[in-house]
GUDREN-237388 format. One record per residue (C-alpha): residue number from 1; residue in one letter; x, y, z. Coordinates in steps of 0.05 Angstrom, whole numbers. Layout:
NODE,resi,resn,u,v,w
NODE,NUM,A,X,Y,Z
...
//
This chain:
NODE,resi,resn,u,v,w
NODE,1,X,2812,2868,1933
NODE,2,X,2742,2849,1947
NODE,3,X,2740,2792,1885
NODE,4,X,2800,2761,1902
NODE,5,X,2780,2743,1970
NODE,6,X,2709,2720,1939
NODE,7,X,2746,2680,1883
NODE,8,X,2787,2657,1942
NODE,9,X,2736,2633,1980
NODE,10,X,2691,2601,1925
NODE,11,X,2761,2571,1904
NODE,12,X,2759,2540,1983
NODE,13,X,2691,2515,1976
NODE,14,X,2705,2476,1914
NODE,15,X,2760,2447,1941
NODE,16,X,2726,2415,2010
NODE,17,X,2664,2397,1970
NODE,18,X,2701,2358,1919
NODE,19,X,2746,2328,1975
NODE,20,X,2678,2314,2015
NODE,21,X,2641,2278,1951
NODE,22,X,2710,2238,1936
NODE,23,X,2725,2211,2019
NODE,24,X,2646,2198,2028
NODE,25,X,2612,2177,1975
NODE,26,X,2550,2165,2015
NODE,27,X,2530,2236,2009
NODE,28,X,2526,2231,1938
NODE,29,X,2465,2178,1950
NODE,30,X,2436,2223,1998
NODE,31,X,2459,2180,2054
NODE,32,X,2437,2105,2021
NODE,33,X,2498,2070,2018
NODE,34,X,2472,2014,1968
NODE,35,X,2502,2019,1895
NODE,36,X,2461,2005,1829
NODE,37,X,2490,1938,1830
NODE,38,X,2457,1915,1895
NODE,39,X,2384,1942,1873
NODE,40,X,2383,1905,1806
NODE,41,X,2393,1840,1841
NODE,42,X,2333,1850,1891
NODE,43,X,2266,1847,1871
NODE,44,X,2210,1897,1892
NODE,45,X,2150,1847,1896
NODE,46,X,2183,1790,1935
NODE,47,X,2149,1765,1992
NODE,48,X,2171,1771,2060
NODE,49,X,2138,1722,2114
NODE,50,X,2106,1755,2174
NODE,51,X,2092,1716,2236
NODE,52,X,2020,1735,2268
NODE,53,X,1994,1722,2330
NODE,54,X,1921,1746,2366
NODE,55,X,1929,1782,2432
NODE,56,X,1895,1764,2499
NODE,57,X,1887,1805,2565
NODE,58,X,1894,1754,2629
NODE,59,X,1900,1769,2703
NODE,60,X,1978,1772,2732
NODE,61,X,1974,1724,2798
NODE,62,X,2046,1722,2809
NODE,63,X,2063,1738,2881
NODE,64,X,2127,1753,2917
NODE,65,X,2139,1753,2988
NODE,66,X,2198,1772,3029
NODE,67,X,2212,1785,3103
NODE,68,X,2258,1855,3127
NODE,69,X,2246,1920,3121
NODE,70,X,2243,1979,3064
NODE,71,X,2277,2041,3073
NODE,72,X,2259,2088,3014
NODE,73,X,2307,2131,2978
NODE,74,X,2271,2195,2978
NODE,75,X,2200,2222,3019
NODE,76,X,2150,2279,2995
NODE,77,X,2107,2300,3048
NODE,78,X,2029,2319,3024
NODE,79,X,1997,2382,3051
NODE,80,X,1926,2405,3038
NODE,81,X,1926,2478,3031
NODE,82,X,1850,2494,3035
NODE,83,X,1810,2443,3075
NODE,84,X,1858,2413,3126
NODE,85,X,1855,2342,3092
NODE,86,X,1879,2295,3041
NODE,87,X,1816,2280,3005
NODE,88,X,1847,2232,2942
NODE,89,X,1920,2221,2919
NODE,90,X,1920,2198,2842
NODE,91,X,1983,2168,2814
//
């Protein structure tokens, strides 16, 4: 009784990974989806052409001014619990 349910259930297996390979053939690349064909057209030591640039810090001087008022969505109110001041708040 024992072998026919393992024979059963190899039998299963075989079935859904056959029918798995067949429907996505991806998996049989290990997830590339290029072919052969599309490999031997390409070449390996082509070169690709890179744009460069050098990097600068400057100062940001844009301002914005507005007139009304802010309201602000949520509020945390800050406690000492030792010395009965706020010395420093770092954000």
């Amino acid at each position: 009784m024992r072998k026919k349910h393992v024979v059963v259930i190899l039998g299963v297996l075989t079935v859904f990974s056959t029918a798995g390979l067949w429907l996505f053939p991806q998996l049989k690349n290990g997830g590339d989806n290029n072919t052969g064909d599309a490999q031997a057209q390409t070449s390996l030591k082509t070169a690709v052409p890179v744009a460069v640039a050098l990097t600068a810090t400057e100062p940001f001087t844009e301002t914005l001014e507005a007139l009304g008022t802010a309201l602000a969505n949520e509020s945390v109110v800050i406690t000492p619990t030792l010395e009965e001041r706020v010395v420093a708040i770092f954000f």
